[in-house]
C-alpha positions in Angstrom: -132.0 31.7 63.3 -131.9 35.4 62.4 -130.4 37.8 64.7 -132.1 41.2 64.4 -130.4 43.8 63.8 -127.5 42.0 62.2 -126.4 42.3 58.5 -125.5 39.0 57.9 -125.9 36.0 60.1 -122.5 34.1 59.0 -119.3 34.9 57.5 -117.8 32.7 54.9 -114.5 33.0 53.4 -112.0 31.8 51.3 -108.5 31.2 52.3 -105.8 31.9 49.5 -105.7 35.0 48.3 -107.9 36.0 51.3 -105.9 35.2 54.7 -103.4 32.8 53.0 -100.0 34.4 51.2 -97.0 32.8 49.9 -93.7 33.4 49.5 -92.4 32.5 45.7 -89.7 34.0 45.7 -87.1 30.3 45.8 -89.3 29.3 43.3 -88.8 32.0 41.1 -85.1 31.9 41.4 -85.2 28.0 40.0 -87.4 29.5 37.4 -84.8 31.9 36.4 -82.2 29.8 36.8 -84.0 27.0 34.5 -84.7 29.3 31.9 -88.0 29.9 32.6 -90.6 33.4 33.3 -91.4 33.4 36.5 -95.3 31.9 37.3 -94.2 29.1 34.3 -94.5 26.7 37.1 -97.8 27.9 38.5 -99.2 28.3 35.2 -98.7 24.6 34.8 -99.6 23.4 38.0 -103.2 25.5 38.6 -104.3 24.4 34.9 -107.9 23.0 35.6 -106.7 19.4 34.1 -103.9 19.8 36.3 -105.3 21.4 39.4 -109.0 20.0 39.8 -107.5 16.4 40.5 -106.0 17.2 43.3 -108.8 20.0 44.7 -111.5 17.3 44.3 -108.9 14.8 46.6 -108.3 12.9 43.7 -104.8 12.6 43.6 -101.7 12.5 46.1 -99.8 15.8 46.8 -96.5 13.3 44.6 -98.8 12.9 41.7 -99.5 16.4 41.3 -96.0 17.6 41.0 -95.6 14.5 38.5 -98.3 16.4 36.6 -96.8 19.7 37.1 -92.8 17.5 35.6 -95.1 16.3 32.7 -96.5 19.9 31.9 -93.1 21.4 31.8 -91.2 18.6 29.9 -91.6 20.6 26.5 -89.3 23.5 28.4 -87.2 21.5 31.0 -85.8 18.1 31.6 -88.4 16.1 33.4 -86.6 15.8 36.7 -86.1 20.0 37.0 -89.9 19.8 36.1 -90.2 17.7 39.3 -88.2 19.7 41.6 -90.1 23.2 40.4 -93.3 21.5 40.8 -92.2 20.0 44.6 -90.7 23.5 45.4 -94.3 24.8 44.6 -95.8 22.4 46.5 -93.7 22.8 49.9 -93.8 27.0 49.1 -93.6 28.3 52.7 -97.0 30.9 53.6 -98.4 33.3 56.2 -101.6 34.6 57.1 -102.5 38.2 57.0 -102.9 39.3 60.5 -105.1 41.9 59.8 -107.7 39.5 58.1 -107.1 36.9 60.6 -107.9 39.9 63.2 -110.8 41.5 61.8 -112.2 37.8 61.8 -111.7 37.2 64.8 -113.5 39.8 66.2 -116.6 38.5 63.6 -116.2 35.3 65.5 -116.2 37.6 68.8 -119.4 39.2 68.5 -121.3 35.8 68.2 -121.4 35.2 64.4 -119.8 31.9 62.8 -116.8 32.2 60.5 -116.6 29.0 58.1 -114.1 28.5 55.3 -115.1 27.5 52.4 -111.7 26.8 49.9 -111.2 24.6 47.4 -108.0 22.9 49.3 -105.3 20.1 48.9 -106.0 17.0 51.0 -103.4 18.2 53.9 -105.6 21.3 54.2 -106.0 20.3 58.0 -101.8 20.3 59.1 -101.4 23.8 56.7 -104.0 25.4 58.8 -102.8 24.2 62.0 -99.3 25.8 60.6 -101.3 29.0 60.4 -102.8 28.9 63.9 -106.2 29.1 62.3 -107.4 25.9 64.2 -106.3 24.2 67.6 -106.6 25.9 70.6 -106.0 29.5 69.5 -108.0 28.8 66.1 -111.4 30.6 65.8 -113.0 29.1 62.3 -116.2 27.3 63.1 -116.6 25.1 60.2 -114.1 24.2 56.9 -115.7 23.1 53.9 -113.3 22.3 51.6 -113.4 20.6 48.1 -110.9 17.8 48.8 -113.4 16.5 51.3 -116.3 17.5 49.6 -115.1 16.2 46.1 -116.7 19.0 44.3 -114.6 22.7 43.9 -116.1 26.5 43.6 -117.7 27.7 41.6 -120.2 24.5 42.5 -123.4 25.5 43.9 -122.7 22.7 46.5 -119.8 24.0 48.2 -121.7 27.1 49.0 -125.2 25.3 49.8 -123.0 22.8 52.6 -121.2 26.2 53.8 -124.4 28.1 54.7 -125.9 25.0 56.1 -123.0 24.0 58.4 -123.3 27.4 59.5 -127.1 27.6 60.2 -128.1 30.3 58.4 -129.6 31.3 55.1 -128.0 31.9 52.0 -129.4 34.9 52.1 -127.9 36.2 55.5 -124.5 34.7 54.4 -121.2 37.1 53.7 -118.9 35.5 51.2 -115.7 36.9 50.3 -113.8 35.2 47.8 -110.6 36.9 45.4 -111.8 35.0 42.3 -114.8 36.9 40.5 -116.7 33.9 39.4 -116.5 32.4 42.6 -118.7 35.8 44.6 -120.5 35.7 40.8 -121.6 31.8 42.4 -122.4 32.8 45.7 -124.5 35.9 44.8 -126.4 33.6 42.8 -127.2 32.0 45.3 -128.5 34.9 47.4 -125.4 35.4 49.2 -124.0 38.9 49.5 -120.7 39.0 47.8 -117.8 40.6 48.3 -114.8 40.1 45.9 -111.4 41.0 48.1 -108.6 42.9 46.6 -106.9 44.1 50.1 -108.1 44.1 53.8 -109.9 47.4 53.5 -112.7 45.7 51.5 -113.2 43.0 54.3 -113.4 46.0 57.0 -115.6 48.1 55.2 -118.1 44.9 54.7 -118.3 44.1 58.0 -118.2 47.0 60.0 -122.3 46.8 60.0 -121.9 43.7 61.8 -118.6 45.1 64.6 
């Protein structure tokens, strides 16, 4: 149902990049001290061949980083491959308070606040980490690509997002850092917003707080 007077009807968001941060800096450090630039590891590991298996819940978190060991074994010994690609994988993260409280306050003022990610299959224990479900947690829906078995920029994710959240496509927010995933959901109707820092989230909904 539409509520007058409101810009949008739901807010949907994306998590890394978005609320979600991490910390490289250990892995950097075993970069350096293998030899390599720093990001070598994440280049490897986000390649869509590599990366896509394990967003669509395809894989196990082990036989990702035994991708990421196989990807690197042209610069490193296979095992150092293995224990950049687990350091990657267990990389400690935070959430931006400011995102997570300008949210809330969406969530506050009666309008639903799904996440829509394209997420590893232990999506549910890192958001519990981040205190963004449980009993202080305020998301009302996660649609994620490990459970959905498709990733963005698929029409789908976005059609299941604006239907778990019972509104239009049309009245939806979505706020994504990656430019072809808002260039998906405005093709769908959606009003985009691609997010460089928290002043672009605040300035798009302050019609609706």
């Amino acid at each position: 149902m539409t509520i007058r007077g409101r810009a949008f009807d739901a807010v949907l968001t994306d998590l890394d990049g978005v609320i979600r941060f991490y910390d490289m800096a250990e892995l950097e450090q075993l970069e350096r001290s293998a030899g390599l630039p720093e990001g070598s590891t994440a280049e490897v590991a986000f390649r869509p061949e590599t990366d896509l298996p394990l967003m669509r819940g395809e894989i196990t978190k082990e036989r990702w980083i035994e991708s990421i060991a196989d990807g690197l074994a042209d610069r490193v010994p296979w095992a150092r491959g293995h224990e950049l690609g687990t350091t990657l994988a267990e990389t400690k993260f935070r959430a931006d308070d400011v995102v997570v409280g300008l949210l809330r306050k969406v969530r506050a003022a009666g309008l639903p606040v799904l996440l829509v990610t394209n997420a590893t299959p232990w999506l549910a224990d890192d958001l519990a980490l981040l205190g963004l479900t449980g009993p202080d947690g305020f998301l009302d829906g996660v649609i994620s690509s490990a459970d959905l078995g498709v990733a963005k920029p698929d029409r789908r994710m976005y059609e299941t997002a604006a239907e778990r959240a019972g509104a239009a496509p049309g009245r939806c927010l979505f706020v994504d850092d990656r430019e072809e995933n808002v260039d998906a959901a405005v093709a769908l109707g959606m009003t985009g917003l691609l997010y460089r820092e928290p002043a672009d989230l605040q300035a798009a909904l302050a019609p609706l707080l």
